[in-house]
gemmi code that builds the backbone of each chain (N, CA, C; Angstrom):
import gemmi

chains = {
    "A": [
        ("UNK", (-12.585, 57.984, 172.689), (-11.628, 58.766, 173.473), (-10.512, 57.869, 173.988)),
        ("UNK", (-9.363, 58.449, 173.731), (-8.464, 57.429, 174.183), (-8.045, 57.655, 175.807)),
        ("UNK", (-7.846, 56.948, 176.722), (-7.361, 57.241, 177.637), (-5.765, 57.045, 178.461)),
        ("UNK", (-5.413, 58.344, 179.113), (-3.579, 57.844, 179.309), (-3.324, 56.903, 180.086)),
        ("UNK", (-2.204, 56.584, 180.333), (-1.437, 55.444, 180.944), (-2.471, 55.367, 182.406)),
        ("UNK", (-2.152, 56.478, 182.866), (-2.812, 56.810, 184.100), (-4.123, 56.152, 184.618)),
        ("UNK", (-4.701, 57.139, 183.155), (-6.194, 56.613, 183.134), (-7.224, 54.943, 183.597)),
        ("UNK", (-5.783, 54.089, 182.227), (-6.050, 52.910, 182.355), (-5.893, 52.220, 183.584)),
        ("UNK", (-4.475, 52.678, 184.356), (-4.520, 52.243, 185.530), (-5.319, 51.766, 186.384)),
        ("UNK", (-5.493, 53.408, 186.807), (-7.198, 53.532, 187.188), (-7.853, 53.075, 187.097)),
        ("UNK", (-8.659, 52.525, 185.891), (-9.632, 52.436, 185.602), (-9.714, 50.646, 186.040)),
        ("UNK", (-8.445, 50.024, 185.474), (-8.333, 48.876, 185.819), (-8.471, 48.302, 187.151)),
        ("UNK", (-7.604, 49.433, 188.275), (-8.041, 49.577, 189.374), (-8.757, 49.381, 190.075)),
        ("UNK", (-10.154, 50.557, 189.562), (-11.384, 50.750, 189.780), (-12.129, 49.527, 189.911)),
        ("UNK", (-12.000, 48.224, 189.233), (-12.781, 47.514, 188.421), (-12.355, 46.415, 189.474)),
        ("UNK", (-11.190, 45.767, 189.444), (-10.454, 45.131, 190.831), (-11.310, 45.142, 192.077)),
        ("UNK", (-11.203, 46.626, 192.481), (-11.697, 47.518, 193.570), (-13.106, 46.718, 193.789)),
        ("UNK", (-13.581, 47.104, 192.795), (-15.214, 47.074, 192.676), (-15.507, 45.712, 192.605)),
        ("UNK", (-15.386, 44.801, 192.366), (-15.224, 43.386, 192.565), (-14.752, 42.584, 194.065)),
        ("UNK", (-13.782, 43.211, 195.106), (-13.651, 43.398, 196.089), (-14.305, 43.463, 196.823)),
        ("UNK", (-14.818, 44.683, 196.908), (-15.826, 45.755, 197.603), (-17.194, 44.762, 197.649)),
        ("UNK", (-17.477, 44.205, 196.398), (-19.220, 43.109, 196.166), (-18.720, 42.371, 197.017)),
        ("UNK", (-17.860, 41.094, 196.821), (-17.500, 40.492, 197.444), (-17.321, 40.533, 199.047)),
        ("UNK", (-16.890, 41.299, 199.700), (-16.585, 41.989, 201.198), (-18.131, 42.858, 201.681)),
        ("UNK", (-18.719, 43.149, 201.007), (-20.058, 43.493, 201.173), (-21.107, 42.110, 201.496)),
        ("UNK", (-21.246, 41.304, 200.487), (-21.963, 40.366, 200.888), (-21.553, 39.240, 201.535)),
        ("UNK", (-20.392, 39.279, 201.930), (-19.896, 38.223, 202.908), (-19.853, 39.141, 204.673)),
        ("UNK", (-20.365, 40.486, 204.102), (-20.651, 40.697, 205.912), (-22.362, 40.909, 205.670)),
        ("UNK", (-22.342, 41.135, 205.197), (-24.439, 41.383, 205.144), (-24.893, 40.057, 205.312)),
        ("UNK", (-24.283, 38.822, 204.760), (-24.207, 37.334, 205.079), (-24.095, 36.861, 206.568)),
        ("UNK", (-22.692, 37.259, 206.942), (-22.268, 36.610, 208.088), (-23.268, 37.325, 209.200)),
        ("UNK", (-22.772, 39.474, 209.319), (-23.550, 39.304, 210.502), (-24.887, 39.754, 210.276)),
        ("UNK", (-25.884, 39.259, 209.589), (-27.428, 38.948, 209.331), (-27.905, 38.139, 210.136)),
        ("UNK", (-26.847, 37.080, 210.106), (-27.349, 36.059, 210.632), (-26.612, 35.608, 211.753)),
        ("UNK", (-25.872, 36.564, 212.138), (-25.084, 36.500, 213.573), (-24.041, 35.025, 213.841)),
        ("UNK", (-23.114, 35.089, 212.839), (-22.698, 33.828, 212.441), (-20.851, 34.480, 213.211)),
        ("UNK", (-20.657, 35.655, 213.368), (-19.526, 36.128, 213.788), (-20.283, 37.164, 215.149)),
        ("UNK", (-18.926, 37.425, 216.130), (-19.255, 38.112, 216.911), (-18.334, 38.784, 217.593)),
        ("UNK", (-18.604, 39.664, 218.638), (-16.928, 40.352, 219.110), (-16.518, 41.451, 218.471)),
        ("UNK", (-15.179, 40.761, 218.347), (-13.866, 41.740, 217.503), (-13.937, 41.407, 216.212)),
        ("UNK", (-14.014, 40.346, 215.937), (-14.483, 39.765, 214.903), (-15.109, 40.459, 213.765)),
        ("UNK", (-16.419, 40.476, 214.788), (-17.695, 41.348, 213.809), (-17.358, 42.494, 213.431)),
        ("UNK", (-16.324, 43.223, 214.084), (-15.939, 45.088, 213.840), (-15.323, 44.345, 212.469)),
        ("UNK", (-14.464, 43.847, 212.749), (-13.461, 43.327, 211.439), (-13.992, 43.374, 210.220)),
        ("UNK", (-15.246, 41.615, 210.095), (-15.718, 41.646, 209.014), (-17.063, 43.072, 208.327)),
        ("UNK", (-16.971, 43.487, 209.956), (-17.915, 44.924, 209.404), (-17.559, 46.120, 208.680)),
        ("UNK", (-15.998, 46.319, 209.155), (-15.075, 47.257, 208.823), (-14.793, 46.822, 207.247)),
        ("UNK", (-14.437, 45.976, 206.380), (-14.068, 45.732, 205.695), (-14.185, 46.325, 204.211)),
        ("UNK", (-15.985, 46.128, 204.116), (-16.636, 46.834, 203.092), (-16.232, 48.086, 203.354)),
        ("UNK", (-16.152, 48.831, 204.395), (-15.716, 50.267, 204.358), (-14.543, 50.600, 204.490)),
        ("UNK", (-13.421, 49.919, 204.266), (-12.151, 49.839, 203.970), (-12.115, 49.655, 202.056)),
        ("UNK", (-13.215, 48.811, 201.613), (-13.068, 48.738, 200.228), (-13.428, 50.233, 199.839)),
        ("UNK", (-14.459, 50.825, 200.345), (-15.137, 52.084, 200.358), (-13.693, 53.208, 200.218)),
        ("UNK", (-13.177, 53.190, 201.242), (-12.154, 54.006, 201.623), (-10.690, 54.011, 200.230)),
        ("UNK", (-10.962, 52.556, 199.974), (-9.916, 52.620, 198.592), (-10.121, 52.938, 197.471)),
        ("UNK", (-11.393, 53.657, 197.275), (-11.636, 53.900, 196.152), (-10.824, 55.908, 196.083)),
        ("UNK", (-11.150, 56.197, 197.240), (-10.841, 57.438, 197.607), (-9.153, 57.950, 197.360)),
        ("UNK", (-8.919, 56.319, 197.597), (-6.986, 56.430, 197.662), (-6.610, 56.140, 196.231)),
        ("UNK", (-7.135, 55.386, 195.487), (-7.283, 55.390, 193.944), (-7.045, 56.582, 193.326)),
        ("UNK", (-8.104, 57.791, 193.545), (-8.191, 58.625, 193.179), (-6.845, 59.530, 193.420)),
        ("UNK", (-6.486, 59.285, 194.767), (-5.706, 60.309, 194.824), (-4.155, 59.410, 194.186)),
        ("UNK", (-4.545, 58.547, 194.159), (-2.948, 57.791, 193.027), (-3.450, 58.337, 192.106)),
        ("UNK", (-4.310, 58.258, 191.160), (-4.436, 58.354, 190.100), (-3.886, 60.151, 189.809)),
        ("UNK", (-4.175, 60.835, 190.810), (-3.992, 62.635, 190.677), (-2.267, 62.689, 190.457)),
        ("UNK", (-1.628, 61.647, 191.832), (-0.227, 61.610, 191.871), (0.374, 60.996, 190.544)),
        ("UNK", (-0.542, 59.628, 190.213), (0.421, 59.398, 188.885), (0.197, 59.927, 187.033)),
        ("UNK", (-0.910, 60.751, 187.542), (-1.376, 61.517, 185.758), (-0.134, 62.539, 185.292)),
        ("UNK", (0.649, 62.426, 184.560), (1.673, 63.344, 184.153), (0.706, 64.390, 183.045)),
        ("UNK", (-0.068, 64.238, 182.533), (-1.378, 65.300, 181.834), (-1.752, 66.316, 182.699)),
        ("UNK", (-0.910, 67.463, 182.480), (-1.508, 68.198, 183.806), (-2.757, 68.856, 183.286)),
        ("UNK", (-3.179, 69.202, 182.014), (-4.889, 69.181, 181.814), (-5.548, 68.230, 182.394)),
        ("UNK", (-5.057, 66.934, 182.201), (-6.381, 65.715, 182.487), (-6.257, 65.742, 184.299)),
        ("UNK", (-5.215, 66.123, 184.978), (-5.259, 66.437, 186.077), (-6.003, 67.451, 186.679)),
        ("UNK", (-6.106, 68.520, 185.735), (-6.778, 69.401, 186.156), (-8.148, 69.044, 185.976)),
        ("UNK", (-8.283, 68.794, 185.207), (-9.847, 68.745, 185.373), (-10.957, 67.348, 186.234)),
        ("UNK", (-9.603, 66.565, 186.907), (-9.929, 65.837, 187.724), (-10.146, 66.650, 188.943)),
        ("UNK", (-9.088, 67.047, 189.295), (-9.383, 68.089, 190.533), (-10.396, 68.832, 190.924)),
        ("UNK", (-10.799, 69.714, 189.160), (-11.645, 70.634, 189.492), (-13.488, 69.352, 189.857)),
        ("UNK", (-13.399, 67.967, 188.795), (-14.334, 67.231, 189.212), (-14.611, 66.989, 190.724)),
        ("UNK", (-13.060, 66.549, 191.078), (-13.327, 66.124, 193.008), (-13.811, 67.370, 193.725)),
        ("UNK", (-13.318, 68.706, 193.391), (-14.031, 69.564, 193.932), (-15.290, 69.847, 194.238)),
        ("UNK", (-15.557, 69.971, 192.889), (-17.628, 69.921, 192.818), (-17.496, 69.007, 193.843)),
        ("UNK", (-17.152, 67.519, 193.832), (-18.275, 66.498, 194.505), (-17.983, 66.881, 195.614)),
        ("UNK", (-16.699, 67.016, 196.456), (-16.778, 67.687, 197.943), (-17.376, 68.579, 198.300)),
        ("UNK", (-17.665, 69.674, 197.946), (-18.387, 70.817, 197.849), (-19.867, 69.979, 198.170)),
        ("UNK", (-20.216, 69.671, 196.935), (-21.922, 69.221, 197.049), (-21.980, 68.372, 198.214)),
        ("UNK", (-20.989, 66.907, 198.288), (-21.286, 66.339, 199.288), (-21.500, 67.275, 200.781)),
        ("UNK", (-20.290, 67.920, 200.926), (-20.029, 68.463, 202.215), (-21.275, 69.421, 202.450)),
        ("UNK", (-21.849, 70.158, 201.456), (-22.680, 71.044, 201.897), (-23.937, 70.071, 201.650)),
        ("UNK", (-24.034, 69.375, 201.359), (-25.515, 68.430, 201.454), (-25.440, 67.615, 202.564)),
        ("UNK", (-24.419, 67.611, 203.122), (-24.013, 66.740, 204.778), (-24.746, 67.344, 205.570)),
        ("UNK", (-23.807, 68.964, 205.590), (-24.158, 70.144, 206.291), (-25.536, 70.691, 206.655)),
        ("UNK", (-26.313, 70.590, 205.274), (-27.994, 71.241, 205.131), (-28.539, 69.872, 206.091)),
        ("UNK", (-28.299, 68.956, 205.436), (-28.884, 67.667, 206.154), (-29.197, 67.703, 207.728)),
        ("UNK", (-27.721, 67.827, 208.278), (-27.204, 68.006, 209.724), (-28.256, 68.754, 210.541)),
        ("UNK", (-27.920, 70.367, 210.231), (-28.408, 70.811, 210.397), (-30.296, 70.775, 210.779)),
        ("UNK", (-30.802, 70.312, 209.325), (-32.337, 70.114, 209.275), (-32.244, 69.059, 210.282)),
        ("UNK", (-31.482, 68.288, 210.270), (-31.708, 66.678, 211.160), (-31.768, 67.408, 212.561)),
        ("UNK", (-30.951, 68.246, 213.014), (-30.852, 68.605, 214.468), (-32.152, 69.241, 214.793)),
        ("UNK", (-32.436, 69.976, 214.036), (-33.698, 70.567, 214.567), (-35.090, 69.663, 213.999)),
        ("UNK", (-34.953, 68.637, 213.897), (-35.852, 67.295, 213.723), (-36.870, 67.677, 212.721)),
        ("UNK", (-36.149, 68.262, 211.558), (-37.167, 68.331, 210.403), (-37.216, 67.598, 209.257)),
        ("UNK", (-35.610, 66.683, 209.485), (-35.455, 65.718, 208.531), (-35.194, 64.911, 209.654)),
        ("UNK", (-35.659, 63.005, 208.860), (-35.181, 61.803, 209.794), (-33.765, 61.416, 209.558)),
        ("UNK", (-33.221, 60.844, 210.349), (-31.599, 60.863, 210.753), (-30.923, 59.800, 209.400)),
        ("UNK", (-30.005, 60.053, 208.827), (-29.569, 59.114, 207.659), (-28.575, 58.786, 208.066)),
        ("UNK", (-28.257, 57.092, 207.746), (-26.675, 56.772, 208.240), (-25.622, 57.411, 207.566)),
        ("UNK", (-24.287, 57.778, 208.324), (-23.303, 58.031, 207.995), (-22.655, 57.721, 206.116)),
        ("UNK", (-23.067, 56.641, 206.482), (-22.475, 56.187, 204.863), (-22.955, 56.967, 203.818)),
        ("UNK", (-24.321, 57.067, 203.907), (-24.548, 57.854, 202.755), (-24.016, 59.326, 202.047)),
        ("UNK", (-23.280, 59.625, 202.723), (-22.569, 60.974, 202.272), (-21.540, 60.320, 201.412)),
        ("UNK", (-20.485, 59.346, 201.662), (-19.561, 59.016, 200.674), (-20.251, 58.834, 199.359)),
        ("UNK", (-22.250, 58.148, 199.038), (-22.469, 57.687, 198.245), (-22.749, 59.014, 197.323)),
        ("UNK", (-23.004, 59.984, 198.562), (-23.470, 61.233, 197.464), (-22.403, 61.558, 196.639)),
        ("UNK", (-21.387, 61.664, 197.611), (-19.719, 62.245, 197.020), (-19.558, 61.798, 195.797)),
        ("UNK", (-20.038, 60.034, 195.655), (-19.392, 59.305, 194.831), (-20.371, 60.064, 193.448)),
        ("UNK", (-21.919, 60.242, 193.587), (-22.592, 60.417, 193.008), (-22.295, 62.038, 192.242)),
        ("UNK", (-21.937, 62.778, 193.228), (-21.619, 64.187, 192.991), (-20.439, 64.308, 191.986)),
        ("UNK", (-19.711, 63.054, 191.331), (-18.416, 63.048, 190.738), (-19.401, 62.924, 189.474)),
        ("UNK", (-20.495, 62.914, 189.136), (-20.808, 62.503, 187.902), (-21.087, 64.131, 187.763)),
        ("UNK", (-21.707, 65.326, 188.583), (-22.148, 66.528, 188.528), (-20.901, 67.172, 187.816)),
        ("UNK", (-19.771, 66.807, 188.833), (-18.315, 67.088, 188.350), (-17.948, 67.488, 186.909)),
        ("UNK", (-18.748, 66.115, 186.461), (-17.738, 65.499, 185.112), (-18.665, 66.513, 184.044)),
        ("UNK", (-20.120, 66.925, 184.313), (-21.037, 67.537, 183.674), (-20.604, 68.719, 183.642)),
        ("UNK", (-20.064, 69.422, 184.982), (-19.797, 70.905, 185.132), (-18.107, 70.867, 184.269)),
        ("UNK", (-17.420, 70.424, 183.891), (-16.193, 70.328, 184.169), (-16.386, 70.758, 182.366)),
        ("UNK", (-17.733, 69.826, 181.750), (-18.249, 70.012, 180.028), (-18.588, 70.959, 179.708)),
        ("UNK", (-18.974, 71.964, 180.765), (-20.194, 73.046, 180.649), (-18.652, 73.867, 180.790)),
        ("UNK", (-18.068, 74.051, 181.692), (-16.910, 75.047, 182.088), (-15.868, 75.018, 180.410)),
        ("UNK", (-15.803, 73.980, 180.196), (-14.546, 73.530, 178.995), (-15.064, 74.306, 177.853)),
        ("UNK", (-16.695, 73.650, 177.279), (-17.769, 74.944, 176.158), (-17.438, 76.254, 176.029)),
        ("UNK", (-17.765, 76.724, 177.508), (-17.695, 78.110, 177.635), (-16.685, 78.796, 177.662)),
        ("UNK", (-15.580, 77.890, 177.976), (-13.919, 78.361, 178.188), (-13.806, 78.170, 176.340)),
        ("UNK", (-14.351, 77.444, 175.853), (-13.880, 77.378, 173.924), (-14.523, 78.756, 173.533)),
        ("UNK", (-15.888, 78.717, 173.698), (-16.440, 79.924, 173.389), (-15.463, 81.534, 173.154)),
        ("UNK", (-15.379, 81.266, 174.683), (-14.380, 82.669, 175.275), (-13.010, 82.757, 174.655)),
        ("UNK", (-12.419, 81.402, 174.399), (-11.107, 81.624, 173.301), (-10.805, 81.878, 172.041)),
        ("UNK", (-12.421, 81.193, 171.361), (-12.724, 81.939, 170.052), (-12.826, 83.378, 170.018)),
        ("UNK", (-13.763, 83.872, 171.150), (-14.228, 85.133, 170.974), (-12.839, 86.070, 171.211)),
        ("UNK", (-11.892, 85.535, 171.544), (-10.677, 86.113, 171.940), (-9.534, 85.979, 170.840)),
        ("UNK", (-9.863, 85.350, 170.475), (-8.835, 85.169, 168.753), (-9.517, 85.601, 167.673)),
        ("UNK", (-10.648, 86.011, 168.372), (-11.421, 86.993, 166.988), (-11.881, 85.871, 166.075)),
        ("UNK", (-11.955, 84.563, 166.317), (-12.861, 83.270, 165.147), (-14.394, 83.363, 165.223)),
    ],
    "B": [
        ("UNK", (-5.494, 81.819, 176.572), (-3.992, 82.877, 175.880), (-4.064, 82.661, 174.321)),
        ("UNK", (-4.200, 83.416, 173.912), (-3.874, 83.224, 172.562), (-2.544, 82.452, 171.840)),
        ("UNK", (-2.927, 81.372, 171.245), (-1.728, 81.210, 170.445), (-1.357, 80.852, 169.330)),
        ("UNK", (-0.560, 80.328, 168.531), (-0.031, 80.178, 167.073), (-0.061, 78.312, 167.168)),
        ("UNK", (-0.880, 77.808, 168.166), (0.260, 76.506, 168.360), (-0.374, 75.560, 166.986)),
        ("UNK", (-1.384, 75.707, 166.857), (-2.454, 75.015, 165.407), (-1.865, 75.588, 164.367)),
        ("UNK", (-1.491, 77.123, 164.122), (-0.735, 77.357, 162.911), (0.625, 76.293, 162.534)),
        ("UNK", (1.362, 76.368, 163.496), (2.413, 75.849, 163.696), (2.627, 74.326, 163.382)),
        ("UNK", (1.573, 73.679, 163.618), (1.149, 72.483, 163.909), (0.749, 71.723, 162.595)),
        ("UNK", (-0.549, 72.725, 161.521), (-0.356, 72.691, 160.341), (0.654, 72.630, 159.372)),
        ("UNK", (0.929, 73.603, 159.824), (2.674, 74.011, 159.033), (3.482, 72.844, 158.791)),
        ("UNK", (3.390, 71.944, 159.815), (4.329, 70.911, 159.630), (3.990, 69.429, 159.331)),
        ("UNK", (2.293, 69.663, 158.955), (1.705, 68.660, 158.559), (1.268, 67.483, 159.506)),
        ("UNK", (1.056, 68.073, 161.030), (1.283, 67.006, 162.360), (-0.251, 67.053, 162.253)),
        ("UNK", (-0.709, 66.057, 162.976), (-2.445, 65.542, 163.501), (-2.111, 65.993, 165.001)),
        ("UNK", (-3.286, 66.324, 165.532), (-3.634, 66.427, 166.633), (-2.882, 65.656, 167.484)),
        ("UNK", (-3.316, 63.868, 167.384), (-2.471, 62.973, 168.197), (-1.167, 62.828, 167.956)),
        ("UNK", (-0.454, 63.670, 166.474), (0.875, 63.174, 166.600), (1.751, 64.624, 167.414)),
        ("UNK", (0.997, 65.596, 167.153), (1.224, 66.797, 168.524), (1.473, 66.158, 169.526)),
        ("UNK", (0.224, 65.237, 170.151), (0.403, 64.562, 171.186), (1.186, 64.507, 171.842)),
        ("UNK", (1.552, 63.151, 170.786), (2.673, 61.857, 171.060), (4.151, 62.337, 171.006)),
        ("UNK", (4.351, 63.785, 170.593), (5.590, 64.398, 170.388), (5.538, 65.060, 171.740)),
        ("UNK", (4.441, 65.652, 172.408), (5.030, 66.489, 173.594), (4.811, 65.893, 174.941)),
        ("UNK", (4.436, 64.475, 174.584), (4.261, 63.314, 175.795), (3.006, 63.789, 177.012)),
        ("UNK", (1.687, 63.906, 175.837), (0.316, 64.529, 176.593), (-0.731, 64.297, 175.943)),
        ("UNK", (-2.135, 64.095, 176.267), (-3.041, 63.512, 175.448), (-3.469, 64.484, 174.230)),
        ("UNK", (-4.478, 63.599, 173.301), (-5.075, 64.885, 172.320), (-6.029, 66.203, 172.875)),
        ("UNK", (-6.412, 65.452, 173.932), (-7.510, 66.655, 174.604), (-6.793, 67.496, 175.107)),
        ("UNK", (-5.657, 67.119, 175.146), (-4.718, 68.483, 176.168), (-4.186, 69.471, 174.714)),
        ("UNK", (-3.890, 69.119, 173.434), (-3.672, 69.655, 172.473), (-5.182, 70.917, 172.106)),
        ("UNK", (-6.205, 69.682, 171.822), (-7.308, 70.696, 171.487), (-7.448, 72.000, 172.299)),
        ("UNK", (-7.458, 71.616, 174.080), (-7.637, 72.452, 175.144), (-6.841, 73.778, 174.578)),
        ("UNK", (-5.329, 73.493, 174.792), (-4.668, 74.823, 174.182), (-5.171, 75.342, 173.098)),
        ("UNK", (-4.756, 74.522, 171.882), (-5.135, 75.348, 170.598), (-6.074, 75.887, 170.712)),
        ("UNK", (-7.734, 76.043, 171.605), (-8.484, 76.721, 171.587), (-8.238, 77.902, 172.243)),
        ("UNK", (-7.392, 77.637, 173.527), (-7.436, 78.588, 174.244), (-8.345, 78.167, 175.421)),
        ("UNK", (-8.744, 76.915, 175.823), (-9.163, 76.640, 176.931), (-8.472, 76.367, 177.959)),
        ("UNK", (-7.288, 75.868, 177.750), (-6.467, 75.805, 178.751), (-4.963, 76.561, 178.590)),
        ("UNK", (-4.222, 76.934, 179.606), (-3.365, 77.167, 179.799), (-2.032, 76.457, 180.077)),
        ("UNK", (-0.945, 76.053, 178.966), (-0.682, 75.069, 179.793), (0.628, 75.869, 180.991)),
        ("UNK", (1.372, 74.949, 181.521), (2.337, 75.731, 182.556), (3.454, 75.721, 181.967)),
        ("UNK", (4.041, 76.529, 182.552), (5.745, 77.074, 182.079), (6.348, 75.606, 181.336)),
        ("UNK", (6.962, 75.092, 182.695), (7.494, 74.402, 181.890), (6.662, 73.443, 180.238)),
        ("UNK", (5.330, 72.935, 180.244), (4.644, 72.769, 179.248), (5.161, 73.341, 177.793)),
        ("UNK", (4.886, 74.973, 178.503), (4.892, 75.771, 177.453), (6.560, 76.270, 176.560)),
        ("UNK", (7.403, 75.359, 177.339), (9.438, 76.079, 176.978), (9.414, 74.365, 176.160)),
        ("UNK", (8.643, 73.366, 176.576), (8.625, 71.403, 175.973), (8.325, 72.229, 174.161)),
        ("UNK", (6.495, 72.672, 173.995), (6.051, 73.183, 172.794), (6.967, 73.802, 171.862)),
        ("UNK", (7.218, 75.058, 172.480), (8.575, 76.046, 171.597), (9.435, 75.154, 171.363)),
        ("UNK", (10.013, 74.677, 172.278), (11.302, 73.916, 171.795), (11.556, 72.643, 170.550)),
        ("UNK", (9.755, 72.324, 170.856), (9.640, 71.098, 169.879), (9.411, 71.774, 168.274)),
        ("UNK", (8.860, 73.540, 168.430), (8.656, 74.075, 167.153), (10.305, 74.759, 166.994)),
        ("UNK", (11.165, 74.764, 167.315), (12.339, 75.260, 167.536), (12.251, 77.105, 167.297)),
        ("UNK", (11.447, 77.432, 168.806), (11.316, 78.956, 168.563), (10.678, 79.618, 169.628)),
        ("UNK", (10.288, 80.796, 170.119), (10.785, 81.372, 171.027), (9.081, 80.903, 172.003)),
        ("UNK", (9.146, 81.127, 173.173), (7.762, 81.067, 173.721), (6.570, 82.136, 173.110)),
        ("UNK", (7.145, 83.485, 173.234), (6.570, 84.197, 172.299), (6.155, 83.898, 170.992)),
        ("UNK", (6.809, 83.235, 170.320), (6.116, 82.932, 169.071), (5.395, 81.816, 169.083)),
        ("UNK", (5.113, 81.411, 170.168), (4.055, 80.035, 170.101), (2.680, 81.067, 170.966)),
        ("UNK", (3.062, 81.801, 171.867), (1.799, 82.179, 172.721), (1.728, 83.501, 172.929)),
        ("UNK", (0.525, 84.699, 172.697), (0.488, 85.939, 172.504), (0.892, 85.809, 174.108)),
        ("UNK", (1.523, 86.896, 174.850), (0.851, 87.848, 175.990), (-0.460, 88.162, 176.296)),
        ("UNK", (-1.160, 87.950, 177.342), (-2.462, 88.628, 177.512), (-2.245, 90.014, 177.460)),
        ("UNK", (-1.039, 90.524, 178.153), (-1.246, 91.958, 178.446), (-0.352, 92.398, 177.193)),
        ("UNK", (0.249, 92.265, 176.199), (0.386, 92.464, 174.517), (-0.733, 92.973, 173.990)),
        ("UNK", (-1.397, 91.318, 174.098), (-2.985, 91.667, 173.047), (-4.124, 92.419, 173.348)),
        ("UNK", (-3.842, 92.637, 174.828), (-4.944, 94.117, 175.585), (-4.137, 95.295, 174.875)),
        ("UNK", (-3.127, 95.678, 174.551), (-2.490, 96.633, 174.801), (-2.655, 96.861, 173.086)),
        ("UNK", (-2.149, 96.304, 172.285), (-2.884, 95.910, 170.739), (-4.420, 95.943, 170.389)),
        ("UNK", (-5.318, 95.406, 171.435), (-6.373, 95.869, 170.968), (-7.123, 96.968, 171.074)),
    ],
}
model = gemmi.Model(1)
for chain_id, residues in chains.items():
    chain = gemmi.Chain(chain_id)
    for i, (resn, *xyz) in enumerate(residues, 1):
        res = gemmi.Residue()
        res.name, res.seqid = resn, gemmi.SeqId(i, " ")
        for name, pos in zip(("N", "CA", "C"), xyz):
            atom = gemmi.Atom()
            atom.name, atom.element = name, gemmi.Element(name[0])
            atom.pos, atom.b_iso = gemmi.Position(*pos), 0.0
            res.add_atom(atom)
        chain.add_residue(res)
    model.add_chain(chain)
structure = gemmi.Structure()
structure.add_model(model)
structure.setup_entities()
């Protein structure tokens, strides 16, 4: 599959990103483990990894702004959808069960990981929707 | 939507990717239409005609034509 200008961007991006993100991750799981920073400091090097976190999110939405493919756009969109959807309502069920103490309490972070995870549901539903949309255009041109 | 754009496309002896590379959009966005999976948008659709030198209509049925025909 070839991918557009866009794509590569991205993808190159992504990869940058993600190299970053390791890096800024284990230099705070390092430092404050072992209580080697402290203060303002510590928000800083704590904040960081979730600033790499946070750019992956802004990626995405460059990548929406710079795709001139308005198919391959679309069906990015309709991907980020699913995963907000699932994330947000798997936040929600969570929340909920958590308040009335039937589930144990999960950190915050883990919802971005679902999100991130829910982009693969995306990419599955997005295959299943495209099938059935061929199906329906055959059956509509009479093939 | 139904359309002619694969007839058309044959006709002139083009590949999928050189569809493409003529209407400045990937091959998957070619297949998408020619099946009828996607729709593309106005302006998309005045780039196509123009590149087959011919009317929007003759690249893409009407939905409400081909209800009305069938």
């Amino acid at each position: 599959m070839r991918f557009s200008p866009a794509q590569r961007r991205y993808n190159r991006r992504v990869l940058i990103l993600s190299l970053i993100y390791t890096a800024l991750l284990f230099a705070a799981v390092y430092l404050l483990s072992r209580h080697l920073v402290s203060g303002p400091l510590a928000y800083v090097v704590g904040i960081l990894p979730a600033l790499a976190v946070c750019g992956f999110f802004w990626l995405m939405a460059v990548y929406l702004v710079e795709e001139s493919d308005e198919y391959l756009r679309m069906l990015q969109v309709r991907q980020l959808l699913f995963a907000t959807g699932i994330a947000l309502s798997a936040a929600t069920i969570w929340g909920f069960l958590e308040g009335f103490e039937l589930l144990p309490h999960v950190v915050g972070y883990v919802w971005p990981i679902v999100w991130l995870a829910a982009l693969g549901i995306g990419c599955w539903a997005n295959r299943l929707i495209e099938r059935g949309n061929a199906l329906i255009g055959r059956g509509r041109a009479g093939l | 939507m139904i359309n002619r754009l694969k007839d058309l496309r044959t006709t002139r002896g083009w590949s999928q990717q050189a569809l493409a590379e003529r209407l400045d959009i990937s091959r998957q966005s070619v297949i998408a239409i020619e099946t009828g999976r996607y729709d593309p948008s106005l302006p998309l659709a005045f780039r196509i005609a123009e590149l087959f030198e011919c009317r929007i209509e003759d690249v893409f049925v009407s939905p409400s034509a081909h209800h009305a025909a069938g």
